[in-house]
C-alpha positions as CSV (number, residue, x, y, z in Angstrom):
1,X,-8.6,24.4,6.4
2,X,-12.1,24.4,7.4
3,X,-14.2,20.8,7.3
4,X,-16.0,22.3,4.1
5,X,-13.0,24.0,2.5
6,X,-11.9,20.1,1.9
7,X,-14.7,20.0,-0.7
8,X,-14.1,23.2,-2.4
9,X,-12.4,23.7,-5.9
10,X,-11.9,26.4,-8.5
11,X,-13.6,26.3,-11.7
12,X,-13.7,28.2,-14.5
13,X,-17.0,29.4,-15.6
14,X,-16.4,28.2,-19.0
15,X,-16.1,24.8,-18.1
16,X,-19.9,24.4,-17.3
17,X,-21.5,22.8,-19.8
18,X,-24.5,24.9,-21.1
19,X,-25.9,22.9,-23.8
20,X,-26.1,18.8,-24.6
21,X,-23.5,17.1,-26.9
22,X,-25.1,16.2,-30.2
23,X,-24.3,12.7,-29.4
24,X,-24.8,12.0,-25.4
25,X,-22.0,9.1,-25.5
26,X,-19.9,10.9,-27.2
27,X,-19.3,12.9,-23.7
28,X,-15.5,12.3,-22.2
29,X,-15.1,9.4,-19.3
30,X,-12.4,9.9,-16.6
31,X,-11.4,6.3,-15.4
32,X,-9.9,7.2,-12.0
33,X,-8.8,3.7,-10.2
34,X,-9.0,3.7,-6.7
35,X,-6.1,0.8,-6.2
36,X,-3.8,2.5,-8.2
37,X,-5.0,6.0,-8.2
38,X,-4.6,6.3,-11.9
39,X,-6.8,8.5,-14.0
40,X,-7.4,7.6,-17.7
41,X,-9.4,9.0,-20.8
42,X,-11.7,7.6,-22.7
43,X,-15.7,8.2,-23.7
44,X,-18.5,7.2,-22.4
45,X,-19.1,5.2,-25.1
46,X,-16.3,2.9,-24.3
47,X,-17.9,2.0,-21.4
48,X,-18.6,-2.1,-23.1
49,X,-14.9,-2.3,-23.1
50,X,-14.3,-0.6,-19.9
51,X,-16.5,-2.9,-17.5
52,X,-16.6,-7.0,-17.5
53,X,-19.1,-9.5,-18.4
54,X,-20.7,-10.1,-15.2
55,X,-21.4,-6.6,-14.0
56,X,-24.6,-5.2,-13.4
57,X,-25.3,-1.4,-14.1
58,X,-28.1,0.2,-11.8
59,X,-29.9,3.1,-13.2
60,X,-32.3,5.3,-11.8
61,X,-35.3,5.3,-13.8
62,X,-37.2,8.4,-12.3
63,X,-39.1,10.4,-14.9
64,X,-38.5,14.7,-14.6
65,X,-41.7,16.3,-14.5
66,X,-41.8,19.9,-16.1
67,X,-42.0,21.7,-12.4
68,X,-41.0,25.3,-13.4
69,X,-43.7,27.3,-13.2
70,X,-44.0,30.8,-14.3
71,X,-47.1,33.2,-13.9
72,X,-48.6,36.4,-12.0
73,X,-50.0,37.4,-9.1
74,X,-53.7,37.4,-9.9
75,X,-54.5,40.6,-7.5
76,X,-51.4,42.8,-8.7
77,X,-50.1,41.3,-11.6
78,X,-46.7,41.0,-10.4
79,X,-44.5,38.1,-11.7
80,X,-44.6,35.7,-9.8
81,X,-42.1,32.2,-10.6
82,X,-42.6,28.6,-8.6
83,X,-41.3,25.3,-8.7
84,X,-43.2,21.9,-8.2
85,X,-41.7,19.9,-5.6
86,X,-44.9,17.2,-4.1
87,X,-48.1,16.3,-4.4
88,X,-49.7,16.1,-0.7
89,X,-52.4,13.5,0.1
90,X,-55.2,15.9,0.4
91,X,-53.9,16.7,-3.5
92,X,-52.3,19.9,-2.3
93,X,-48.9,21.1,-4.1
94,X,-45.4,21.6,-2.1
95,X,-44.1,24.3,-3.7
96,X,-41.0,26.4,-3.6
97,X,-42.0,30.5,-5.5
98,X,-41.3,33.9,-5.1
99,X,-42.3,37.5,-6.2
100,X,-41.6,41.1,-5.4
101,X,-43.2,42.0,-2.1
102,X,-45.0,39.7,0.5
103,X,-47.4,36.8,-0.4
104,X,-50.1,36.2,2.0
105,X,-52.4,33.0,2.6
106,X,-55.3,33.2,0.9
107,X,-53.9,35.3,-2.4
108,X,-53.7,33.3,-5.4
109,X,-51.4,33.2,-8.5
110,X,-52.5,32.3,-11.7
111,X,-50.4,30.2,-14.2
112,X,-49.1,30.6,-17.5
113,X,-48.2,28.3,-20.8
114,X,-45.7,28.6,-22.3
115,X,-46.8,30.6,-25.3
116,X,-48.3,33.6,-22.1
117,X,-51.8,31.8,-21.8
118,X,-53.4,32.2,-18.4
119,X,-53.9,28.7,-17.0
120,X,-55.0,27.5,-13.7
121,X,-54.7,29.3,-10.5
122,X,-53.0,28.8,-7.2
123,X,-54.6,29.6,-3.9
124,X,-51.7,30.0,-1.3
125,X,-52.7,27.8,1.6
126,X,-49.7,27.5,4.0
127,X,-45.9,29.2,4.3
128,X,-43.3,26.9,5.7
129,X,-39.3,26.6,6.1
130,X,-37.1,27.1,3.2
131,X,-39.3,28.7,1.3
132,X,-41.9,26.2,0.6
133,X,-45.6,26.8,0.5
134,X,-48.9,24.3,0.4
135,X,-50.9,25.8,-2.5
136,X,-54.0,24.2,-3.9
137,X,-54.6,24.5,-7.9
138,X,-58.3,25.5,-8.4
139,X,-58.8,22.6,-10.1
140,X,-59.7,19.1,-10.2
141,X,-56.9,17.6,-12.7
142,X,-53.8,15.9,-11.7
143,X,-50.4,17.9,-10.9
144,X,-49.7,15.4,-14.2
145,X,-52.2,17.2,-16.3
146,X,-52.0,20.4,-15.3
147,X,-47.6,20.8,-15.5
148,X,-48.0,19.2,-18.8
149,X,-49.3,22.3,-20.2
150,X,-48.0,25.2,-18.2
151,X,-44.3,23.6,-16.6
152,X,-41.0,24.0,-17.7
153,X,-38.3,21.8,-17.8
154,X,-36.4,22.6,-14.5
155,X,-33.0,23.5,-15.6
156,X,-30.3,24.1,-12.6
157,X,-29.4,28.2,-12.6
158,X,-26.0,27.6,-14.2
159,X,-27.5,25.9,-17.1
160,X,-28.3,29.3,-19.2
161,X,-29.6,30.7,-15.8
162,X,-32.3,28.0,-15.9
163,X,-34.2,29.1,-19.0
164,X,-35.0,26.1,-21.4
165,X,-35.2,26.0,-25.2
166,X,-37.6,23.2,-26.7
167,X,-34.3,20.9,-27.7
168,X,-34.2,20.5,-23.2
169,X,-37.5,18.7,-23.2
170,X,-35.9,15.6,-24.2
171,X,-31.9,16.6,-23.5
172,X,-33.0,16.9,-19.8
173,X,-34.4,13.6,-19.6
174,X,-32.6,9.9,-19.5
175,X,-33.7,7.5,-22.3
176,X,-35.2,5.0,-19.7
177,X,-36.7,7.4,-18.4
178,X,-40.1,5.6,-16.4
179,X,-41.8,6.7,-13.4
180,X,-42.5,10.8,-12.8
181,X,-41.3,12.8,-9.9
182,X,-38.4,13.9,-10.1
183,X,-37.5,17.6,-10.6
184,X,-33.9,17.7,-11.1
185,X,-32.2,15.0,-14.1
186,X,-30.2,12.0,-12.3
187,X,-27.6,13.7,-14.8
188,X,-25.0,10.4,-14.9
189,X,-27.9,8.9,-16.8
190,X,-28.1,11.4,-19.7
191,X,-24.6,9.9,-21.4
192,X,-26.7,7.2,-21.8
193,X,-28.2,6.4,-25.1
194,X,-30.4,3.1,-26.4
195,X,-27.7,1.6,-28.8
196,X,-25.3,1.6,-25.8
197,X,-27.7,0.1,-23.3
198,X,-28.0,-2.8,-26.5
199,X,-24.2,-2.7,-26.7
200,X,-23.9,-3.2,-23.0
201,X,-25.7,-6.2,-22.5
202,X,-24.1,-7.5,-25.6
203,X,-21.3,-7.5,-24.0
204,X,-22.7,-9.1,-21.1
205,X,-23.2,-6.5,-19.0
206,X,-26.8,-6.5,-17.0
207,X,-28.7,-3.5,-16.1
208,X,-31.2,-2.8,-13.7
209,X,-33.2,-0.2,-12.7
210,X,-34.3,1.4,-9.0
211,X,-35.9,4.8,-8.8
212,X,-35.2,7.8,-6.6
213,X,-37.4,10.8,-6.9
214,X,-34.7,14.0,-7.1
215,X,-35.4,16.7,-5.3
216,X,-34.0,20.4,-5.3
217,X,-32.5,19.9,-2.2
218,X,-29.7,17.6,-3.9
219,X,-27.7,20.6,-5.8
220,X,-27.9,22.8,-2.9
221,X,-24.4,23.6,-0.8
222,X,-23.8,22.4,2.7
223,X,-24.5,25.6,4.6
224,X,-23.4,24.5,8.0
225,X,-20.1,24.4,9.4
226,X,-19.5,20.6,9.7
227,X,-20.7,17.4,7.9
228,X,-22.4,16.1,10.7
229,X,-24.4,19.2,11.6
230,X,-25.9,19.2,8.2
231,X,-29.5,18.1,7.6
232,X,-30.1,15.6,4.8
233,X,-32.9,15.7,2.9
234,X,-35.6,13.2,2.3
235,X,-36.3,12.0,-1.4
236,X,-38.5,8.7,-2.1
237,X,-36.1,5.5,-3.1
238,X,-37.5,2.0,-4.6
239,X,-35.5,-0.8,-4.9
240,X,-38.1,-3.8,-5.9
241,X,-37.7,-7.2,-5.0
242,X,-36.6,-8.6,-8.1
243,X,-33.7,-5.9,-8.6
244,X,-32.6,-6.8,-5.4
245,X,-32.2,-10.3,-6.5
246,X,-30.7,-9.6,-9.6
247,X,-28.1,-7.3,-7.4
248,X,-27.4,-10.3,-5.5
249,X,-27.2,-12.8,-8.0
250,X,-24.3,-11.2,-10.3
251,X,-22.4,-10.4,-7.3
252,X,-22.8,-14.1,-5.9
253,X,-21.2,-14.9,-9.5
254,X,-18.4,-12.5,-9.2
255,X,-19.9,-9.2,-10.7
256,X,-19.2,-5.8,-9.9
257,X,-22.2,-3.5,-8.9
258,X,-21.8,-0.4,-11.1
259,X,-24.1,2.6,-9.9
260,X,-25.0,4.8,-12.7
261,X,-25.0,8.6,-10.5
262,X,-25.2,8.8,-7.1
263,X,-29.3,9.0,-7.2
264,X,-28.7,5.0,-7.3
265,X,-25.8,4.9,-4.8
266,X,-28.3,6.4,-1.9
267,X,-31.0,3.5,-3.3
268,X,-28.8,1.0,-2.8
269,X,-26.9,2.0,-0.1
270,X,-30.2,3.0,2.1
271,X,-31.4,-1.0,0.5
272,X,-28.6,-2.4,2.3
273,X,-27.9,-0.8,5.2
274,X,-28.3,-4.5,6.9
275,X,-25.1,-5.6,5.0
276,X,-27.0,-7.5,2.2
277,X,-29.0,-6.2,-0.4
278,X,-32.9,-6.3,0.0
279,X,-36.3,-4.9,-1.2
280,X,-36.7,-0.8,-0.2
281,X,-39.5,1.2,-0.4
282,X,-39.8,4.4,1.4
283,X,-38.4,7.9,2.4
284,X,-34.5,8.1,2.5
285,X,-32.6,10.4,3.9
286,X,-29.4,8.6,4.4
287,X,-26.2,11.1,3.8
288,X,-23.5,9.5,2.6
289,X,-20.2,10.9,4.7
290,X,-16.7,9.9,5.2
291,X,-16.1,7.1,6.7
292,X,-19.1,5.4,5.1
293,X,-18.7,1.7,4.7
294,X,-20.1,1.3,1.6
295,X,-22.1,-1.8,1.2
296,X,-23.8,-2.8,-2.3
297,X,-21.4,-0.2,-4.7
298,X,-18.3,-1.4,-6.3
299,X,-17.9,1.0,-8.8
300,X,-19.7,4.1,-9.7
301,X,-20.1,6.6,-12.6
302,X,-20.9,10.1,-11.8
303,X,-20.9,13.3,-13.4
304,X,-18.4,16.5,-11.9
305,X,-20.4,18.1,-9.1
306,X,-20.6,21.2,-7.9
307,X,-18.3,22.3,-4.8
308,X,-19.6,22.0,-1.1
309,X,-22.6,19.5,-2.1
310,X,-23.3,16.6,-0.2
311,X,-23.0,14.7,-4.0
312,X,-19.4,15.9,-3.8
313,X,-18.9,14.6,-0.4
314,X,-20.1,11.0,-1.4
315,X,-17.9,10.7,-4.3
316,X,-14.9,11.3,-1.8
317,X,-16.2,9.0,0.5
318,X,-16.5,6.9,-2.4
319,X,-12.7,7.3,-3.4
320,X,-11.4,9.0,-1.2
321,X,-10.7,12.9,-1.1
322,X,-7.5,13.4,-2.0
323,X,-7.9,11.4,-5.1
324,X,-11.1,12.7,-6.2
325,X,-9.3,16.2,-5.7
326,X,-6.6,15.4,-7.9
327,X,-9.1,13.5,-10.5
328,X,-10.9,17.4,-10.5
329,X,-7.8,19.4,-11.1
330,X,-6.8,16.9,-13.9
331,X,-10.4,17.3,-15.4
332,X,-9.9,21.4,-15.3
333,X,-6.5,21.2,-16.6
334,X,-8.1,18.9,-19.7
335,X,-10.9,21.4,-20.1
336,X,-13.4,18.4,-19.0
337,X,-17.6,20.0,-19.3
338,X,-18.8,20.3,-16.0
339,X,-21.8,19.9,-13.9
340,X,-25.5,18.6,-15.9
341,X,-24.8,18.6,-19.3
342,X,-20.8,17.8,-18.8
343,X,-18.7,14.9,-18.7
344,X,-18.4,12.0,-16.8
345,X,-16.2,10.0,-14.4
346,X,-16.1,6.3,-13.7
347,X,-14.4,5.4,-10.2
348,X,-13.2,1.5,-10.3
C-alpha cells in the first residue's frame, strides 16, 4: 500500500450530503475516543452534555464571500466561469476561470448577476500556476461591492455540482459568521446554531473565536506521491491576543481545548508552534502530518472529509489512522451524510 492509499476510502455517492438538514444540530455526532478507541452516537446537539464545564470551543469566525463568478467573454461571447480567490494590494483580483479556447492578456470578460444582467468587466492582466490569473475589474468599487451583486455562493462540485439555490446563501454560512474572505465554509461550524452556542455556555462551556480565511486549495487531493513532497498552501490565520489568553486561562484551570474544524486546528496549532499558546497574525502554511505533536488541541470536531486531502490526513494525525479508518467504515455502514452539508465527528 502506497503512502496515499493509507488515506483512501470507499464511499457511496449517496452518502454525500447534497442539501442542509432543516435543523443544523440536528446532524448526527460520532464520539470516537482516542483512549479507548470507542465510537458512540449521538447529535450534535448533545454536544452541552458531551463536553465539561471548563472547556473552551474555538470557532473560526471567517465570513464566505459569494466568489463564483459566471459571465462571457466580451469579444466572442463564449461562457466564461471564475472564482474569487484575493484581493492584491494594487486592488487587482486573484482569480481561478476558464472558457473554451485560449484567453489572452489584455481580453476582458464581462460579469453577470444573477438574474443574466451584464455587470462589470474583467481585463485579464497576468496567467500564473494552477490556473490562476491577476485580473483587474474596470471599476473603482470594492471586490465587497461588486461580488455582492454578481457572485455565487461557492458550493464544492459534489454539492449539486456546485450550483446554488437561494436557501445556500445562508445554509453555506456559520451563524457567527464575522470577518469576509473565505471562499470555501469552515463546514464543522455549520451544525452550529445560536440556541446551542447559549446552551453551551450555560453549561459552562467558553467559546472563542480565531479566523482563518479558507481557500480552494483546502478540498483539493494530495497529487504527489508522498506526504512530505506535497506543497501546503498558504491561507491567512488570526489568533488575537485576548483569545490567546482565554486559551491559556481555561487550560491553566483544567479545560480541554475543543477546535471546532480543522480551519481552527491550523490557527492554533501555527499560534503555538513555540509550545504555548500566543498572539498570531499572518500567512500559514503549516501542514499538519503524522507524527505531528500537537500542541494547543485536545479535542476536535470535524466533519467526514473527502479521501487523499491533507484535512483527512490531520484528523489521523489527530487520532491516529487506523482509528479514524475504522470510525469511517462505521460511519458508511450507519449511512452517516458526508462531506459539507453532512455529519459530524467529535474525537476526545
Amino acid at each position: 500500500m502506497s503512502e496515499l492509499e493509507k488515506f483512501d476510502y470507499p464511499l457511496p455517492r449517496e452518502l454525500v450530503a447534497q442539501d442542509p438538514l432543516k435543523k443544523r444540530s440536528d446532524a448526527r455526532l460520532m464520539v470516537v475516543e482516542r483512549s479507548s478507541g470507542r465510537l458512540r452516537h449521538h447529535h450534535v446537539r448533545d454536544l452541552p452534555e458531551l463536553l465539561r464545564p471548563g472547556d473552551r470551543m474555538v470557532f473560526n469566525d471567517t465570513l464566505v464571500v459569494p466568489a463564483r463568478m459566471l459571465g462571457y467573454r466580451t469579444s466572442t461571447g463564449g461562457r466564461w466561469q471564475g472564482l474569487y480567490l484575493s484581493t492584491e494590494a494594487d486592488g487587482s483580483w486573484r482569480i481561478l476561470c476558464k472558457t473554451r479556447g485560449k484567453l489572452d492578456i489584455g481580453d476582458t470578460v464581462t460579469l453577470m448577476s444573477p438574474n443574466l444582467q451584464d455587470d462589470v468587466r474583467l481585463r485579464l492582466l497576468e496567467r500564473r500556476e494552477g490556473g490562476v490569473w491577476i485580473v483587474q475589474p474596470e471599476s473603482y468599487e470594492s471586490a465587497t461591492e461588486i461580488l455582492g451583486r454578481v457572485g455565487r455562493v461557492p458550493l464544492p462540485h459534489y454539492i449539486r455540482g456546485g450550483n446554488m439555490r437561494d436557501a445556500d446563501v445562508q445554509a453555506y454560512q456559520t451563524v457567527y459568521a464575522r470577518a469576509p474572505g473565505s471562499v470555501a465554509a469552515p463546514t464543522a461550524g455549520l451544525h452550529f446554531t445560536r440556541e446551542l452556542l447559549e446552551r453551551l455556555q450555560q453549561s459552562g462551556i467558553g467559546i472563542t473565536a480565531v479566523t482563518l480565511h479558507v481557500g480552494m486549495d483546502t478540498f483539493r487531493p494530495i497529487a504527489t506521491q508522498t506526504l512530505r513532497s506535497h506543497q501546503m498552501h498558504s491561507e491567512w490565520a488570526e489568533l488575537t491576543d485576548k483569545a490567546a489568553q482565554e486559551l491559556t486561562a481555561a487550560r491553566e484551570s483544567g479545560g480541554r481545548t475543543v477546535a471546532v474544524g480543522t480551519t481552527s486546528v491550523r490557527v492554533l496549532e501555527s499560534a503555538a508552534r513555540s509550545g504555548t499558546i500566543a498572539p498570531y497574525s499572518g500567512a500559514t502554511d503549516l501542514f499538519i502530518r503524522p507524527p505531528h505533536e500537537f500542541q494547543a488541541v485536545d479535542a476536535l470536531l470535524t466533519n467526514f472529509h473527502l479521501p487523499r486531502t491533507t484535512l483527512l490526513v490531520m484528523i489521523c494525525a489527530f487520532a491516529g489512522r487506523d482509528l479514524v479508518m475504522k470510525a469511517y467504515e462505521e460511519a458508511v455502514h450507519e449511512q452517516y451524510r458526508f462531506y459539507s452539508y453532512g455529519d459530524a465527528m467529535l474525537i476526545l
